[in-house]
MOPAC internal coordinates of N, CA, C and O (Angstrom, degrees):
PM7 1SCF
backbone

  N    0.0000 0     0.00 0     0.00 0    0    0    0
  C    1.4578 1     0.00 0     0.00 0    1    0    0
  C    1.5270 1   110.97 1     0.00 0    2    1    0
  O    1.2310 1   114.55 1   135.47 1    3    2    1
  N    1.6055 1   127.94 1   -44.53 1    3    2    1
  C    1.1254 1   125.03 1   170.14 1    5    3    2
  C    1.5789 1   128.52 1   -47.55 1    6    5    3
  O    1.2310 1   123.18 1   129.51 1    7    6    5
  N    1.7595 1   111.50 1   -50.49 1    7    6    5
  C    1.2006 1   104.55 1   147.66 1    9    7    6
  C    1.9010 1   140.25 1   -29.49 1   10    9    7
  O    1.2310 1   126.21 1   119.52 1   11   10    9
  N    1.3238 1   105.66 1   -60.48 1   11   10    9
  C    1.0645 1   109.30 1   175.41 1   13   11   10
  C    1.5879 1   126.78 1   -61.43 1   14   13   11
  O    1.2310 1   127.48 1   141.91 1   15   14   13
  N    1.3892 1   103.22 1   -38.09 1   15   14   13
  C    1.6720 1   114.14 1   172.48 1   17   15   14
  C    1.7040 1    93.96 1   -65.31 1   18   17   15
  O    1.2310 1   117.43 1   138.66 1   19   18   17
  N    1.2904 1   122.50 1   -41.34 1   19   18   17
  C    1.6980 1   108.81 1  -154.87 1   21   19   18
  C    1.7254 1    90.09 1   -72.80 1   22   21   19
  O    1.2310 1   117.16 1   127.45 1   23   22   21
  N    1.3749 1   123.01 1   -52.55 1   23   22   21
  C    1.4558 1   131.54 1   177.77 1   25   23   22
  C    1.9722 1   113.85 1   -27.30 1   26   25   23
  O    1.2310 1   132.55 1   137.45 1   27   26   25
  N    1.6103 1    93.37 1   -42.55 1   27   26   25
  C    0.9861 1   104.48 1  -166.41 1   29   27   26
  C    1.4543 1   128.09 1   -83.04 1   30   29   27
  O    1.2310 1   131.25 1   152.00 1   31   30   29
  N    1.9085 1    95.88 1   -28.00 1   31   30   29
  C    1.8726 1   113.95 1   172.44 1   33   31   30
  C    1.8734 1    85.60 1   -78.84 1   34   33   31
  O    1.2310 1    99.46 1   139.08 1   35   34   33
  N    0.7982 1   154.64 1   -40.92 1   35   34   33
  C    1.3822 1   146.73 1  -136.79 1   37   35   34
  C    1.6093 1    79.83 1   -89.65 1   38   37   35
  O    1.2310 1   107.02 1   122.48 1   39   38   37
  N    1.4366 1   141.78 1   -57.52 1   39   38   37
  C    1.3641 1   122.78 1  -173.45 1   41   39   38
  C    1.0344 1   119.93 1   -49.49 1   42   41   39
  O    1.2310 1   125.82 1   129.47 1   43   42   41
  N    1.4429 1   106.42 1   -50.53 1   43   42   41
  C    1.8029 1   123.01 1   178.42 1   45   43   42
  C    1.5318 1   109.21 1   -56.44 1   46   45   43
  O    1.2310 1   121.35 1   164.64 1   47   46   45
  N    1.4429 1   115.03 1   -15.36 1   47   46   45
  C    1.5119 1    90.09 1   173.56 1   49   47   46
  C    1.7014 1   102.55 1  -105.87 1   50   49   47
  O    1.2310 1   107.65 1  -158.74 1   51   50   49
  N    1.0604 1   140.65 1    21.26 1   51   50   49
  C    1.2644 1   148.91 1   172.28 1   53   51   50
  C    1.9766 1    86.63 1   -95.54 1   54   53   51
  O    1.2310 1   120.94 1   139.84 1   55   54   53
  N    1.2461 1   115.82 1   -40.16 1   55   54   53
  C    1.6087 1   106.65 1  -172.03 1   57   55   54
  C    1.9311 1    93.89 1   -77.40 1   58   57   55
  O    1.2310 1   123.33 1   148.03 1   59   58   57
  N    1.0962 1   111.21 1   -31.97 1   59   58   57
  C    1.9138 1   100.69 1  -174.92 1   61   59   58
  C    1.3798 1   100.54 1   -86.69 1   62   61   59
  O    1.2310 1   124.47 1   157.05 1   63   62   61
  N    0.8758 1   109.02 1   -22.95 1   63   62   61
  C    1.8581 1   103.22 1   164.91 1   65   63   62
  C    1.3091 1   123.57 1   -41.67 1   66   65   63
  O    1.2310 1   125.33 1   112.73 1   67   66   65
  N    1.3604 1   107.36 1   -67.27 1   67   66   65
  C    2.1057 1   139.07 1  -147.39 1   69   67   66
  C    1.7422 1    64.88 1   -87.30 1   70   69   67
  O    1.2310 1   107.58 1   133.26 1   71   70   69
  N    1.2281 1   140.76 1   -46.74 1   71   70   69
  C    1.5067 1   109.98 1  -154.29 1   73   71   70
  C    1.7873 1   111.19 1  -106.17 1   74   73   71
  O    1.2310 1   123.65 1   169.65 1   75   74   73
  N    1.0374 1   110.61 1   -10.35 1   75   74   73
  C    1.2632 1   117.77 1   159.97 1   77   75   74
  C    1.9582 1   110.05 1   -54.73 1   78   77   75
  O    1.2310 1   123.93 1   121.60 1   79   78   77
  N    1.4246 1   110.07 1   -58.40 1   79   78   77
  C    1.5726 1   131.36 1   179.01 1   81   79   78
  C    2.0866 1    96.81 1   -50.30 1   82   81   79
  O    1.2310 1   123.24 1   137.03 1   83   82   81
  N    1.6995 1   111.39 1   -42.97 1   83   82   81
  C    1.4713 1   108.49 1  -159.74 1   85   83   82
  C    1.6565 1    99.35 1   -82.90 1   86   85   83
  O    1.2310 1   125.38 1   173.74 1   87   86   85
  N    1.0666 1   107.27 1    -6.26 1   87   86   85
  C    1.6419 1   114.82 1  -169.95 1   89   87   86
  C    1.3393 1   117.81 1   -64.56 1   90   89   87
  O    1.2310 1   126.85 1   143.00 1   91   90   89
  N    1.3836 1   104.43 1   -37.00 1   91   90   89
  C    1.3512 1   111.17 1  -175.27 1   93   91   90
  C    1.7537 1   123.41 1    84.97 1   94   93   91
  O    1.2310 1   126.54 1  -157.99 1   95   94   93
  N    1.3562 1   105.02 1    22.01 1   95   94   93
  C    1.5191 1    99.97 1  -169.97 1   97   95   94
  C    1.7558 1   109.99 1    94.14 1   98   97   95
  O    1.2310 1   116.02 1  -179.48 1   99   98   97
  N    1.2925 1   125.16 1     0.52 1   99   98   97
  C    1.7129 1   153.59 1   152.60 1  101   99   98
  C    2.1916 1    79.17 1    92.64 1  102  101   99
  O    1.2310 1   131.99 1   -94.24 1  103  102  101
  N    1.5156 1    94.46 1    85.76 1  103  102  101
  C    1.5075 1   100.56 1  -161.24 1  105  103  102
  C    1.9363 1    76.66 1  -133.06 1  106  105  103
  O    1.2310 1   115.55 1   152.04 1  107  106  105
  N    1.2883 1   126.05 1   -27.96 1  107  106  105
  C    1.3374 1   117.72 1  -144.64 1  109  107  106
  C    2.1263 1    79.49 1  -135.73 1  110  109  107
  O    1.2310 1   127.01 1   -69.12 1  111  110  109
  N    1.5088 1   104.12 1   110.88 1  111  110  109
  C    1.5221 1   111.96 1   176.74 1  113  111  110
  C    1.5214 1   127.75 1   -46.82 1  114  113  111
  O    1.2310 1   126.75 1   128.24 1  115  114  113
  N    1.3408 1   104.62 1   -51.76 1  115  114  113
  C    1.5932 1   113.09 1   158.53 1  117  115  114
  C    1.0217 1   140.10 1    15.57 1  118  117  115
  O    1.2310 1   136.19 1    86.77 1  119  118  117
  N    1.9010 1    86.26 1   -93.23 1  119  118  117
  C    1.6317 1   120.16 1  -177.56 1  121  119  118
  C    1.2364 1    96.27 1   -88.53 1  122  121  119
  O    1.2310 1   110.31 1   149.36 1  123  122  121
  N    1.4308 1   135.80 1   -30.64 1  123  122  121
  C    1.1817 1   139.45 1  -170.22 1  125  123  122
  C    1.5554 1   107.84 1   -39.86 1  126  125  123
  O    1.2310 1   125.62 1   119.76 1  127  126  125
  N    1.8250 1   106.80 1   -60.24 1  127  126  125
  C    1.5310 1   125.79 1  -170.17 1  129  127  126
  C    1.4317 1    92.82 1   -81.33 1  130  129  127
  O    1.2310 1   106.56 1   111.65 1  131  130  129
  N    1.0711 1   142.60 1   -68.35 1  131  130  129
  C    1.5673 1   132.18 1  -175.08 1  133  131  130
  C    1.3894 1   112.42 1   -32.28 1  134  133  131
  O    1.2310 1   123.78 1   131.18 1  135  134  133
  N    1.7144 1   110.36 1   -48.82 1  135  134  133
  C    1.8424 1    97.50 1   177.81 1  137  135  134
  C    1.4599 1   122.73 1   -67.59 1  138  137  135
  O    1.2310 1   126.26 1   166.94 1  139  138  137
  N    1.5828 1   105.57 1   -13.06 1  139  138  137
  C    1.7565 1   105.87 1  -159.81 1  141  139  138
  C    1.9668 1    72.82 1   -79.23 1  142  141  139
  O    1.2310 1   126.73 1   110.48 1  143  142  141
  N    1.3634 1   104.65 1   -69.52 1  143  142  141
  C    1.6061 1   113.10 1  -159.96 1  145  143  142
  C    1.6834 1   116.77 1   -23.16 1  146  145  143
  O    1.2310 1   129.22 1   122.39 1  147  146  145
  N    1.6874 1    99.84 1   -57.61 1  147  146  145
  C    1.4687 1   112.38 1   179.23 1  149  147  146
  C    1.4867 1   119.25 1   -75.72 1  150  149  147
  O    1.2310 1   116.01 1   159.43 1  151  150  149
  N    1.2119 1   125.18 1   -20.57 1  151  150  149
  C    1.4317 1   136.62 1   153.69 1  153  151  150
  C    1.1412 1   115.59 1   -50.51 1  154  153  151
  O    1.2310 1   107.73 1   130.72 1  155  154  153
  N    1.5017 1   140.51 1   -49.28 1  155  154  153
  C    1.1708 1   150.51 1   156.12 1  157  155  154
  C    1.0969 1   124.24 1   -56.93 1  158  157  155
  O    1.2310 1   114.21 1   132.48 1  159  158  157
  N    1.7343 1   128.58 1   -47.52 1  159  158  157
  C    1.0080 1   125.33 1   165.60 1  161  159  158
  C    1.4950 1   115.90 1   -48.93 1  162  161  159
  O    1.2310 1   128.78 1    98.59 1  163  162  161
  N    1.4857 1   100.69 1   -81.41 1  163  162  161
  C    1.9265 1   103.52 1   178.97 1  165  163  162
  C    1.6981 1   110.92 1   -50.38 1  166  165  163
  O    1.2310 1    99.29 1  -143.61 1  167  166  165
  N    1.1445 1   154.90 1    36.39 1  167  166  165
  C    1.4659 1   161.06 1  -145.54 1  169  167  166
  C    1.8786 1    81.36 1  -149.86 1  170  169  167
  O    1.2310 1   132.83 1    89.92 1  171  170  169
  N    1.2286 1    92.82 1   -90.08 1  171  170  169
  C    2.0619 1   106.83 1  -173.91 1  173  171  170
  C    1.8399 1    95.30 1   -54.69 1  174  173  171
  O    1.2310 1   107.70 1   162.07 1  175  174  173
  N    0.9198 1   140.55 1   -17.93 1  175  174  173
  C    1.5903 1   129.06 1  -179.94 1  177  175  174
  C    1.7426 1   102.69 1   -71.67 1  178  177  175
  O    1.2310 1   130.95 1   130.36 1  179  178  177
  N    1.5789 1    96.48 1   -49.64 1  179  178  177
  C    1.4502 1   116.85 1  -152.37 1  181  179  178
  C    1.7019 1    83.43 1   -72.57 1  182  181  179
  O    1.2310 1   116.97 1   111.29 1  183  182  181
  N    1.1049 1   123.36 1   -68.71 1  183  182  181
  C    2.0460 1   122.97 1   173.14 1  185  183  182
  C    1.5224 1    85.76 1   -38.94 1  186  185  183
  O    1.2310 1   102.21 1    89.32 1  187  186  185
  N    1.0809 1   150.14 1   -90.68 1  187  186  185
  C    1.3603 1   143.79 1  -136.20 1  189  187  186
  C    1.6330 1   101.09 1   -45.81 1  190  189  187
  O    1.2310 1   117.93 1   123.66 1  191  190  189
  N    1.3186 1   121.54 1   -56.34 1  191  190  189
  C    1.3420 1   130.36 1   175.50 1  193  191  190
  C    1.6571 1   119.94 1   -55.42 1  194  193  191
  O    1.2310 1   132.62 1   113.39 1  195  194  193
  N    0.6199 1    93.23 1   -66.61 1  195  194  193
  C    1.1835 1   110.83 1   147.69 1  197  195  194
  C    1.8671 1   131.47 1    -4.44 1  198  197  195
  O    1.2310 1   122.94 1   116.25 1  199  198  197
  N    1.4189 1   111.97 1   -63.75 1  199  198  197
  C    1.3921 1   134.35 1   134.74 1  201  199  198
  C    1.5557 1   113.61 1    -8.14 1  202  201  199
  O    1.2310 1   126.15 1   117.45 1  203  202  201
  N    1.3177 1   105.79 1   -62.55 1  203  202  201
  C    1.9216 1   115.52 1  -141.78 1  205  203  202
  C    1.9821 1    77.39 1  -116.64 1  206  205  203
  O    1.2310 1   110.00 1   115.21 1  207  206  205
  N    1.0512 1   136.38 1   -64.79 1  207  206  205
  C    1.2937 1   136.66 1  -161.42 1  209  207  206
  C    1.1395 1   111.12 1   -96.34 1  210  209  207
  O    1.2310 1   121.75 1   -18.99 1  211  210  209
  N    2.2099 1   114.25 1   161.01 1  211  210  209
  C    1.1081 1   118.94 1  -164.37 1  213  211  210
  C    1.6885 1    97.61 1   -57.97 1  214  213  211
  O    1.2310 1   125.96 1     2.54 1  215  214  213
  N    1.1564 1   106.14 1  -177.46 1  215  214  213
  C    1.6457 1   123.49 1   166.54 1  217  215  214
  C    1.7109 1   109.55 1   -94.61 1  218  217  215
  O    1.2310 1   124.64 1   168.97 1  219  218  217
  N    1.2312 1   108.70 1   -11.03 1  219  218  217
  C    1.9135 1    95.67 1  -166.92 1  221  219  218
  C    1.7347 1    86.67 1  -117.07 1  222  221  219
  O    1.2310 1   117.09 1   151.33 1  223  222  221
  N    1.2027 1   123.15 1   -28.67 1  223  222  221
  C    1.5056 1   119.14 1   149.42 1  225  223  222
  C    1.2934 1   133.10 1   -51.75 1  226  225  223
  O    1.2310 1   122.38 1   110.99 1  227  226  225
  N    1.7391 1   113.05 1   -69.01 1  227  226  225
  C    1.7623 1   110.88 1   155.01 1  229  227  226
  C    1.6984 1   109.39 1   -26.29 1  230  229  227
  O    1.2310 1   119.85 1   114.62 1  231  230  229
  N    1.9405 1   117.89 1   -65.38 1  231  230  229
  C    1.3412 1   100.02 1  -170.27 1  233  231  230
  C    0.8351 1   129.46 1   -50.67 1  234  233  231
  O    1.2310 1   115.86 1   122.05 1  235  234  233
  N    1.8699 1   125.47 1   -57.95 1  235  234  233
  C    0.8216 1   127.57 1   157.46 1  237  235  234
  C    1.6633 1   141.96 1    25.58 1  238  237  235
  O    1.2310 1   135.11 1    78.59 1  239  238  237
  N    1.5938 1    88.37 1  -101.41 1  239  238  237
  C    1.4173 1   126.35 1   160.69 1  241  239  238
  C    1.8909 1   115.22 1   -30.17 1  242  241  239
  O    1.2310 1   135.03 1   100.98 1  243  242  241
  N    1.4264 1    88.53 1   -79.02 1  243  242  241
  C    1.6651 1   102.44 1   170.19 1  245  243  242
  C    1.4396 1   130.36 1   -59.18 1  246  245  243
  O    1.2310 1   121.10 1  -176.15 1  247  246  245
  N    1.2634 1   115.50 1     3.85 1  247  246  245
  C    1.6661 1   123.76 1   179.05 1  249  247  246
  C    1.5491 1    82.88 1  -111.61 1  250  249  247
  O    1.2310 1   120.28 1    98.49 1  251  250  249
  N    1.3451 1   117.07 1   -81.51 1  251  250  249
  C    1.9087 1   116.39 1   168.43 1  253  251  250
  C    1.2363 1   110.53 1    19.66 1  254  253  251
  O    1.2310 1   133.38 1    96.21 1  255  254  253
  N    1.7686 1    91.75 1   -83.79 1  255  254  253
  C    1.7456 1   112.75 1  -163.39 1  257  255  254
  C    1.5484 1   104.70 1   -61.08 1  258  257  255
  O    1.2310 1   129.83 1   115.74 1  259  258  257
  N    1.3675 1    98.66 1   -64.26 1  259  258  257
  C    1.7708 1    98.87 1  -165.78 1  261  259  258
  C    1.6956 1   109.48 1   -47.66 1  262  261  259
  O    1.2310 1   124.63 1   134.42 1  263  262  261
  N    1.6893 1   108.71 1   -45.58 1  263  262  261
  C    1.3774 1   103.43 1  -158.51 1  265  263  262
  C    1.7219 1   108.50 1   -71.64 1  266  265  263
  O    1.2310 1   118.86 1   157.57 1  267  266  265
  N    1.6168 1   119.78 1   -22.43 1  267  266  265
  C    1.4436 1   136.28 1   164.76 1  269  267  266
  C    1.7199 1   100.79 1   -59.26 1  270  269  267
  O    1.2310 1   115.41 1   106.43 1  271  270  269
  N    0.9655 1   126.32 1   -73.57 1  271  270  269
  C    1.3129 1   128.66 1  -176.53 1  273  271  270
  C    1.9353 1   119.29 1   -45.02 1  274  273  271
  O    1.2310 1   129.13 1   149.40 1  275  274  273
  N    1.1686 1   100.02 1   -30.60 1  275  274  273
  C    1.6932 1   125.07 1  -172.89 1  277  275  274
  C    1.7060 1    83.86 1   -65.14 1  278  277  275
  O    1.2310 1   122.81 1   101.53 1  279  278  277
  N    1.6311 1   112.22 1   -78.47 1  279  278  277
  C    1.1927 1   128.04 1  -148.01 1  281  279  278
  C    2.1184 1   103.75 1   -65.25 1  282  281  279
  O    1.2310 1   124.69 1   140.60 1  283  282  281
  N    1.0603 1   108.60 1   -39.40 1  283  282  281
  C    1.5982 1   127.70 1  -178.03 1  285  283  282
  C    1.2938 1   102.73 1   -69.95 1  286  285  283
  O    1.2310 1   113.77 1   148.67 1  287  286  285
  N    1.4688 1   129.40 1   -31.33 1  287  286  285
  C    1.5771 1   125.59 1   179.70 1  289  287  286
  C    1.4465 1   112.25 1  -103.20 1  290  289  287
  O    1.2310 1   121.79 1   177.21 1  291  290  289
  N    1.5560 1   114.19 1    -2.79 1  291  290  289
  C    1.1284 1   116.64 1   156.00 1  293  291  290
  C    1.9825 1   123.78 1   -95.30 1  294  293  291
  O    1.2310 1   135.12 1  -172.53 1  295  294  293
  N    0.7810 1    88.34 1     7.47 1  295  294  293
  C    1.6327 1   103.63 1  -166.92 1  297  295  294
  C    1.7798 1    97.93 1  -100.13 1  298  297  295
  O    1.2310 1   123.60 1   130.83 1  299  298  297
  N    1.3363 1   110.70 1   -49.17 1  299  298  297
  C    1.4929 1   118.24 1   179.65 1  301  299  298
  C    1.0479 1    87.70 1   -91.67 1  302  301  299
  O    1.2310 1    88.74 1   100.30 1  303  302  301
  N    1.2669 1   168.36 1   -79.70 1  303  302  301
  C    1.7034 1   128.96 1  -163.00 1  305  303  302
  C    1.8634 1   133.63 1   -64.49 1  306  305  303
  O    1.2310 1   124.03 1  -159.88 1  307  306  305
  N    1.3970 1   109.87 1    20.12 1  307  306  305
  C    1.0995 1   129.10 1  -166.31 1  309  307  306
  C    1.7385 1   130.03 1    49.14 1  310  309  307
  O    1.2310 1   132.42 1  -139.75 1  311  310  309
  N    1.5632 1    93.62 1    40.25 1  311  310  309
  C    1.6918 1    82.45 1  -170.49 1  313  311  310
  C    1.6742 1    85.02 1   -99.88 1  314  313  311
  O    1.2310 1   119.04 1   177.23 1  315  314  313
  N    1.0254 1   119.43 1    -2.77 1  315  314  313
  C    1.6726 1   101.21 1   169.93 1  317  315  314
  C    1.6761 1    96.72 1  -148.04 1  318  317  315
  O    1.2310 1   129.80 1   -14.10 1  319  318  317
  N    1.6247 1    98.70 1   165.90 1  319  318  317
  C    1.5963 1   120.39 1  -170.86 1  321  319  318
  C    1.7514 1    97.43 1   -63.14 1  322  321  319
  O    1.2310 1   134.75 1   -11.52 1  323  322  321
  N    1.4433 1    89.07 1   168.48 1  323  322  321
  C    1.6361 1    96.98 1   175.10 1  325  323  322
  C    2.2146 1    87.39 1  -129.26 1  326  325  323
  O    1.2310 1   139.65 1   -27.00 1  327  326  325
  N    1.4969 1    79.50 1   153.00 1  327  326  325
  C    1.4856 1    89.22 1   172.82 1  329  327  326
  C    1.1592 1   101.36 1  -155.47 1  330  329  327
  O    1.2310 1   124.24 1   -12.39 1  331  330  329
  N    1.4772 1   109.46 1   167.61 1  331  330  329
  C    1.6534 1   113.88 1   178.56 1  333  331  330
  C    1.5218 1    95.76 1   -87.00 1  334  333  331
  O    1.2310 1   111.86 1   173.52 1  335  334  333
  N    1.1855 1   132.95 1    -6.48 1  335  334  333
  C    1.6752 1   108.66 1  -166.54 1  337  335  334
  C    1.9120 1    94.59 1  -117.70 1  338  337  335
  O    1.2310 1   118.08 1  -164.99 1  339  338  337
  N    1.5156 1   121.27 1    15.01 1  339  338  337
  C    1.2138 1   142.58 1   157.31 1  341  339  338
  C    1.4103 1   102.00 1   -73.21 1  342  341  339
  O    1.2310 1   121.48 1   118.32 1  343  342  341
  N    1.1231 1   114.77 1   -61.68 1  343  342  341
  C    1.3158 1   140.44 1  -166.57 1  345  343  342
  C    1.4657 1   110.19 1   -55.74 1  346  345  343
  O    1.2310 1   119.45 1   117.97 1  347  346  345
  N    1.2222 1   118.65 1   -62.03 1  347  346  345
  C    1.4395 1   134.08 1   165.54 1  349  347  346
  C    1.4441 1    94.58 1   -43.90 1  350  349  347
  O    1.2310 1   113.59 1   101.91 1  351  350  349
  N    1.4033 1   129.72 1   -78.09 1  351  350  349
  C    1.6158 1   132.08 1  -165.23 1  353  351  350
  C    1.3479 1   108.25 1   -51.37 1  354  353  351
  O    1.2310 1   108.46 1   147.79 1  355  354  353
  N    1.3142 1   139.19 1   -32.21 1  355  354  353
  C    0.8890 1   125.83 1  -178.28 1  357  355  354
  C    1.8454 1   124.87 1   -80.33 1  358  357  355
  O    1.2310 1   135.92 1   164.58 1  359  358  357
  N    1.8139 1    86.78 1   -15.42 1  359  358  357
  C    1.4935 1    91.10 1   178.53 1  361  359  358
  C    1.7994 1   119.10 1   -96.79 1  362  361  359
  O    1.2310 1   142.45 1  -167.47 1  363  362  361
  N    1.2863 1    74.00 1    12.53 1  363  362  361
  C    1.5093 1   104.35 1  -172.53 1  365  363  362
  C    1.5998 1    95.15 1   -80.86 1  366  365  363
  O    1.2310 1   118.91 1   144.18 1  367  366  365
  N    0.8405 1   119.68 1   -35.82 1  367  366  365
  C    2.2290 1   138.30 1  -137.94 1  369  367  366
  C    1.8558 1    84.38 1  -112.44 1  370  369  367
  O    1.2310 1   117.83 1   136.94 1  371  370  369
  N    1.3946 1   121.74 1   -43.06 1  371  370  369
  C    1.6758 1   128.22 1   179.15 1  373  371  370
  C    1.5527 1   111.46 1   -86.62 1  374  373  371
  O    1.2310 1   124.20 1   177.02 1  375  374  373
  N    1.5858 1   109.55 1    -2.98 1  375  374  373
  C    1.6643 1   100.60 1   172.91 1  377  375  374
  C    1.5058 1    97.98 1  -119.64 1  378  377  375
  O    1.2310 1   118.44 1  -175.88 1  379  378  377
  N    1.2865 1   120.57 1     4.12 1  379  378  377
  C    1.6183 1   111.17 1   174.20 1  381  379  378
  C    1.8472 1    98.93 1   -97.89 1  382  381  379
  O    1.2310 1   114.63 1   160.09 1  383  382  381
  N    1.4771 1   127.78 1   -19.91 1  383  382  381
  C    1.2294 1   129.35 1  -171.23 1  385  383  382
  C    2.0125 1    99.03 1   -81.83 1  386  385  383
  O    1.2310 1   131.36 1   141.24 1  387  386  385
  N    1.5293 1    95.67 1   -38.76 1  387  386  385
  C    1.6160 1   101.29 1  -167.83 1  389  387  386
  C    1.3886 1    93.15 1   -83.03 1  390  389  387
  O    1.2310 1   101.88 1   179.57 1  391  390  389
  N    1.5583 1   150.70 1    -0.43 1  391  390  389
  C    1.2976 1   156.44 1   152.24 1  393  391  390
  C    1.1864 1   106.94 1   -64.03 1  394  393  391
  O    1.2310 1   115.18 1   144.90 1  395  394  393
  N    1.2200 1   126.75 1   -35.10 1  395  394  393
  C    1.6576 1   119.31 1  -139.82 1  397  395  394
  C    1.7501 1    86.89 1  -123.37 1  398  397  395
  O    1.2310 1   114.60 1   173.08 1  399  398  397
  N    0.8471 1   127.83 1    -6.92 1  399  398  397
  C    1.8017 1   150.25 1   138.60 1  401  399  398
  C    1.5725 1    99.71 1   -37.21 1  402  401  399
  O    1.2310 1   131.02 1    76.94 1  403  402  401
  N    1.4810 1    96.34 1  -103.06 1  403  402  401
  C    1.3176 1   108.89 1   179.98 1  405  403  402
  C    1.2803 1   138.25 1   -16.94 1  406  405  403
  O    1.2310 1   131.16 1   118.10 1  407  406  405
  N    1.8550 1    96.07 1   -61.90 1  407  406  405
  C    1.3164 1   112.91 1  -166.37 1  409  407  406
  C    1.8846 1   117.41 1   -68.70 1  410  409  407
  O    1.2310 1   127.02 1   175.00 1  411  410  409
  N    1.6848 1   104.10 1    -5.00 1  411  410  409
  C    1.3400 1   117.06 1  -144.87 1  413  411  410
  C    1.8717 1    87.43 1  -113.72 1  414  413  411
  O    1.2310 1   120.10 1   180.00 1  415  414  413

């Protein structure tokens, strides 16, 4: 279950990410409440995990996911370039999270 909750704050902080960036400096209400909400959410996921798993593993993991998810949902909505050697790095960032899975 910890897995899945940590899997799950690590998305949510790829969602307080992209809306922290749409906020504008927390100028635009929106994103404003979506970053506080999902900030909080993935925060209490990441403590929940936290519990049962290491702490430099949980981080790990949850910077991994979110910061992979950040960069990949910015890539398909065109706010940043796509490259093949992006591409590589990022699968680089999804085989050190699916390592640190395994190894644990």
């Amino acid at each position: 279950m910890s897995w899945l909750v940590l899997v799950l704050s690590g998305v949510l902080e790829a969602v307080w990410a992209t809306a922290l960036g749409r906020s504008q400096g927390f100028t635009r209400p929106v994103p404003s409440v979506i970053f506080v909400v999902a900030l909080i959410a993935s925060m209490a996921g990441l403590a929940y995990a936290m519990r049962a798993l290491p702490t430099g593993t949980s981080y790990a993991v949850w910077v991994g996911i979110g910061a992979a998810l950040t960069v990949v949902h910015a890539m398909v909505t065109g706010a940043e370039s796509t490259s093949a050697l992006k591409i590589v790095f990022l699968l680089m960032i999804i085989g050190g999270v699916i390592g640190l899975k395994a190894s644990h």
